[in-house]
N, C-alpha and C positions, 0 to 999 in steps of 0.2 A: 915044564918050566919050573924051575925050582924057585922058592921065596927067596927074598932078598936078606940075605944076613943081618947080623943086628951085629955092631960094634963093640967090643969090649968094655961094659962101665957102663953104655946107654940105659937111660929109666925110659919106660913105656909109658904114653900119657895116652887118655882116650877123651875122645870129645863127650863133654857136657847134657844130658839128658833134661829136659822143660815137661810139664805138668801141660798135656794138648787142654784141658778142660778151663784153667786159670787163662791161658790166649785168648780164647771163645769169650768168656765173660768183659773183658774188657773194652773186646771190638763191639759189644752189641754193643756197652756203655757209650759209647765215644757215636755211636747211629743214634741211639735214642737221641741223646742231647742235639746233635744235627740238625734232627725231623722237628724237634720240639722247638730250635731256634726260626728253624724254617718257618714251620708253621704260623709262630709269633710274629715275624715279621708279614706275610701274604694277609695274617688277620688285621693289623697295624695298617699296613697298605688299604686294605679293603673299607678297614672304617673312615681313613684320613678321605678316602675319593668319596663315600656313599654322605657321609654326613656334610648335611645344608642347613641354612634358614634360607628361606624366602618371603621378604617381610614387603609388606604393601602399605605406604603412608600415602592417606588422604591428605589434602593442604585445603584450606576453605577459598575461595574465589571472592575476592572484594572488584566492586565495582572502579571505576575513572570512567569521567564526561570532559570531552572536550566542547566547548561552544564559543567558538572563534571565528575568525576570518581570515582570509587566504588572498593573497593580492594575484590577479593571474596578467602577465605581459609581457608585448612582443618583444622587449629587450629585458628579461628578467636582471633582475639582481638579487643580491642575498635574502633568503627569506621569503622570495615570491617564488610564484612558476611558470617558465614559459609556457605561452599560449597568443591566441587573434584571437583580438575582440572586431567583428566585423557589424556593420549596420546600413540597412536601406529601404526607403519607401516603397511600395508593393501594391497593383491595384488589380482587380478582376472583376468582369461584369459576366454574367451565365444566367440562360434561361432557363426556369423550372417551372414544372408543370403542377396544376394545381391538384391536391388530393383531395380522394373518392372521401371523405370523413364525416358521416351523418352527424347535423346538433345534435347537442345532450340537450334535451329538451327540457328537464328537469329545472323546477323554477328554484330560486337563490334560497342560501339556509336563511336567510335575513325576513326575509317573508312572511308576514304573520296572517292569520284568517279572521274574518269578522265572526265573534260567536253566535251562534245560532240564537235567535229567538225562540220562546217556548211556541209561538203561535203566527210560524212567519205567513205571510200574505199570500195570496197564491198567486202566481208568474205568469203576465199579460203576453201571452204570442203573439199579438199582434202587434207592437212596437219596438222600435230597435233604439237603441243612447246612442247621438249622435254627438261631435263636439269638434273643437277644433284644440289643436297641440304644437307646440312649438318647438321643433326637438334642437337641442345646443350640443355643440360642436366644441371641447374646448381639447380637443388633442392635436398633435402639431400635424396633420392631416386630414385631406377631407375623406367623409366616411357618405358612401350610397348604403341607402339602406332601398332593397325593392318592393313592390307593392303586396299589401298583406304582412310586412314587419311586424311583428307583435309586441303592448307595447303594456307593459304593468304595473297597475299602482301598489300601494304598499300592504294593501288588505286583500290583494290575490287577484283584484278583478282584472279579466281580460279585454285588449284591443285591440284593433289592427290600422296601419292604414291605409288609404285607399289608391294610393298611387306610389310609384317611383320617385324619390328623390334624391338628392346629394347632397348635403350639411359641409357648407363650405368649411374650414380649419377655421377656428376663433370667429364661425358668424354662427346664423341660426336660420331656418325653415321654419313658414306653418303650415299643419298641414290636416286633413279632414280624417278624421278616425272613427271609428264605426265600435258596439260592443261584438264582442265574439259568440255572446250569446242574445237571444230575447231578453226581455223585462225591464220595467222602467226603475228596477234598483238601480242600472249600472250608468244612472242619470244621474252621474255625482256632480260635486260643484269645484271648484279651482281644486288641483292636485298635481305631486310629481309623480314621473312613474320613469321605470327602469326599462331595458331593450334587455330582453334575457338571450335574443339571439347572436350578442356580442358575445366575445373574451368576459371575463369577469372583473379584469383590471380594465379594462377600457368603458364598463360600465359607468367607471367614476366621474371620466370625459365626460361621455356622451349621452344624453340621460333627454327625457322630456317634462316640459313643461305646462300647465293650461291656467290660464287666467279667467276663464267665464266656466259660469256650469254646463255640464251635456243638458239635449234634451231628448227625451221621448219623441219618436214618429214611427207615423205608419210603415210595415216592414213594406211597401209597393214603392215607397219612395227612395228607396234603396235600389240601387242598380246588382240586378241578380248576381254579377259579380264577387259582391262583397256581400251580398245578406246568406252566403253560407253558413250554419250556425255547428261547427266540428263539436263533439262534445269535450275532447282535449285536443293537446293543443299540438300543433304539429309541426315538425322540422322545418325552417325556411330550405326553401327547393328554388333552385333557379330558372328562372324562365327562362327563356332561348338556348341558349349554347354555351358550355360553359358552366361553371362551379363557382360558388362562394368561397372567395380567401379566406383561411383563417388562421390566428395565432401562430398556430404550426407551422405551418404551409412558410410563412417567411421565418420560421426560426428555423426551421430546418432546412433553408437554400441559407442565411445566413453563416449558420455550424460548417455547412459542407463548402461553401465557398473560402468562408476563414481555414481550413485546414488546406483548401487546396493554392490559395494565397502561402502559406507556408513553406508548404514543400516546394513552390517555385521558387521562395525567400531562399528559402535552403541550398537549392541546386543552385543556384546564379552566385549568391556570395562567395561559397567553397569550391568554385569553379576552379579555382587555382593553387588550393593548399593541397599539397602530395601525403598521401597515406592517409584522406581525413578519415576514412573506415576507422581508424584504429586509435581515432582521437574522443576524447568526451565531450558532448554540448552540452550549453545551457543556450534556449530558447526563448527569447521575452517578446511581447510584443503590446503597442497601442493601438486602438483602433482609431483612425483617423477620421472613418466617415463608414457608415453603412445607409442604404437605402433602396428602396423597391417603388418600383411606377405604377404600384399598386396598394388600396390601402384595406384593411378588415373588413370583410362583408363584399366587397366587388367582386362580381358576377363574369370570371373569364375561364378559359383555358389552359392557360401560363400566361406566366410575367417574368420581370426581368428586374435581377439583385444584383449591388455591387458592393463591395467590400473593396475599405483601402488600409492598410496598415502600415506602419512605423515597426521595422522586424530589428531585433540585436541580436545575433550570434555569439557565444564565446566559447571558444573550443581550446582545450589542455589534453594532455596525457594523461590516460586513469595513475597508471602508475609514480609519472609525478604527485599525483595530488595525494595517495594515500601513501608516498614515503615522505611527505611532508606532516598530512595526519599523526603519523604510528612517532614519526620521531617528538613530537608535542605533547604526545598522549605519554609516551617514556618518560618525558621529563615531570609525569605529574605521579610516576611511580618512586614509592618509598624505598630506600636504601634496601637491599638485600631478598626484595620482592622480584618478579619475572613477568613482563608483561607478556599478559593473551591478545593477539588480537581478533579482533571481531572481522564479519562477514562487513561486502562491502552493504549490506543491506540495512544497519545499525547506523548507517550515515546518510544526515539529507541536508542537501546545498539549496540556498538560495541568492539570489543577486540582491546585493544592496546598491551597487553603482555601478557606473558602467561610463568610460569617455573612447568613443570611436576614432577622436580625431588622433589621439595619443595609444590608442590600441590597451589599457589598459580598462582593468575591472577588480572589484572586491565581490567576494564572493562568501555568503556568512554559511561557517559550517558545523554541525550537530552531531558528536558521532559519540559511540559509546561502547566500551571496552571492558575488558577487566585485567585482574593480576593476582599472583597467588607467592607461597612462599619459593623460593630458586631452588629447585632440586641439588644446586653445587656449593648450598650454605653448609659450610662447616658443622653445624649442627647437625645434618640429616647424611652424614657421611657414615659407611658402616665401621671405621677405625673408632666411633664412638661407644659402638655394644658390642664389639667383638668380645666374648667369654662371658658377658652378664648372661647371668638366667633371662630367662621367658618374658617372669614379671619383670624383671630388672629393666628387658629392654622396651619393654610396653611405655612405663612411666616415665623414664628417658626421654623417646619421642614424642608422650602425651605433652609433655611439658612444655615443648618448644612453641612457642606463640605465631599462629598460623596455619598449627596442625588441627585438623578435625577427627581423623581416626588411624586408629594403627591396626594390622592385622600381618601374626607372625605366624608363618607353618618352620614345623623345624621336621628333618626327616634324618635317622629314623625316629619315629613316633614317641617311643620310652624315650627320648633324651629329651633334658629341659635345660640347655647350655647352649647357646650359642657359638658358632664355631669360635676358636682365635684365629684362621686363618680369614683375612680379609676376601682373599678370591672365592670362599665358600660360601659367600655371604652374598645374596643378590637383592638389593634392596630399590624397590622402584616408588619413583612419588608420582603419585596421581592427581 
């Protein structure tokens, strides 16, 4: 094939020749600046997400007391709360049996001893202090006292007496008493003396008396019975069948009666209120009459207690009563404060009145709270220390009235600025 000819007059041009080394230099130029913009930005990125403060503000806790009353009724109106006020007389008689409980034998602290003589007399065996005693009765029941009761004057000496008897209510007995021991010391002359095997309030009642002196006799004239000479003094034991009532014995069939007088009060009046489970009582009650067909010191197996009561009921909604609470106890909080509220354990109700016939009642109530500064006061907002330093933001929040402490972490560790962006900033009040 032959070239192609060239025209008459044409000029030959050739293409243009470049330096390959001077291309090279410019492409790296143009990659470094790239990698280096890059770079800047991913480190830019990195810091904007890793950097925080996490700042913890204490607030101090001030107290509020409410000490009020609360109107509770079956037709509330504003400012009360519905609730039944219910009320009814209540009566129960039940036999109890009398307890095994030996006397405390132990004579009264009151008791004093006659002092010893340097050179007392020496003690005739052969005669016994015999006398007569009039024992008084002034409690509103008659009290037996059984044979061998022992009965004590105020210098320790011991006696007994020698038969059964009963001390009518507001009368009096006399009755023949014997010493507990030989010798004619215990031939005293007019004196009172105490029953130590009573109660020790019932002592004050029922107490003995003597108006003539004892006298000394031969111990033969004494009915073997009674010239027992114990060297202490011994528990009243009951004869026949049967235990000595005491003290106890009717307060505790009185206790157990009164509660179970209750809980009948309970069951019978809320016979008819729905859902009272989930209602709150208030319980009052008068005693109207209590009484037992037995009195201190009688000698039986059981007896028989009755208890009558006057019962009041008033039952409310818990939740009623403490969103009536919480909203009284707010209104005693100060502007820009945050009420706490307390357990329902911080409040205690009691009845000041009560009308059955109208279903209403007041009810006084104690309760006690507290409040601190509002975590959403303008002041403790993190748009306030956005970019301050460390200290900056320290003294800021110290200042604010109602704070107790401040504690800032910033992370990373080297930085002592606080972010500017708000979102980076997590600031909690405690």
């Amino acid at each position: 094939m032959h070239p192609p000819r060239r025209r008459p007059g044409a000029v030959h041009i050739s293409a243009p020749t470049f330096s390959t080394s001077a291309r090279t230099s410019v492409y790296r130029k143009i990659a470094y600046v790239f990698i280096a913009l890059t770079v800047a930005i991913i480190t830019l990125v990195l810091w904007l997400t890793s950097v925080r403060a996490d700042i913890i503000v204490r607030v101090k806790k001030e107290s509020v007391r409410l000490d009020g009353v609360v109107e509770v009724s079956k037709t509330a109106r504003a400012g009360q709360i519905p609730g039944r006020v219910l009320q009814g007389v209540f009566d129960r008689t039940q036999e109890f049996q009398v307890m095994d409980v030996e006397e405390d034998v132990a004579p009264p602290t009151a008791v004093t001893t006659t002092p010893i003589e340097p050179t007392p007399p020496p003690v005739n065996q052969d005669v016994i202090a015999r006398g007569k005693v009039k024992i008084v009765n002034k409690y509103s029941k008659d009290q037996p006292l059984v044979k061998t009761t022992r009965l004590l004057t105020t210098d320790g000496k011991l006696y007994r007496i020698d038969k059964t008897i009963t001390v009518p209510s507001g009368g009096s007995v006399t009755v023949d008493v014997y010493a507990d021991k030989p010798g004619t010391e215990f031939a005293i002359g007019p004196t009172n003396f105490t029953i130590p095997g009573l109660y020790i309030d019932l002592q004050k009642h029922i107490y003995g008396v003597s108006d003539t002196a004892f006298t000394a006799v031969p111990r033969g004239t004494v009915e073997s019975s009674q010239t027992s000479t114990p060297t202490t003094a011994a528990p009243v034991v009951a004869t026949g069948k049967g235990k000595p009532v005491t003290f106890a014995d009717i307060d505790r069939a009185e206790k157990q009666l009164t509660e179970a007088v209750l809980k009948k009060a309970t069951e019978t009046l809320t016979a008819d209120i729905p859902n009272r489970e989930s209602l709150q009582p208030i319980v009052v009650y008068n005693v109207i009459e209590k009484k037992s067909n037995v009195t201190i010191g009688q000698v039986t197996e059981s007896f028989l207690t009755s208890v009558k009561l006057d019962v009041t009921i008033i039952y409310y909604t818990q939740e009623d009563m403490q969103s009536l609470i919480r909203s009284r106890m707010k209104e005693r909080v100060p502007q820009g404060r945050e009420f706490v509220p307390a357990d329902n354990g911080n409040t205690t109700y009691a009845l000041e009145s009560s009308d059955p016939q109208s279903e209403t009642a007041t009810i006084r109530v104690s309760s006690d709270a507290q409040y601190r500064l509002s975590p959403q006061s303008p002041l403790l907002q993190s748009s306030v220390i956005a970019g301050k330093t460390k200290g900056e933001a320290e003294a800021i929040l110290k200042a604010v009235d109602g704070v107790e402490s401040v504690t800032i972490t910033i992370k990373p560790q080297w930085l002592d600025t606080i972010p500017t962006l708000k979102d980076r900033i997590n600031l909690t009040v405690e």
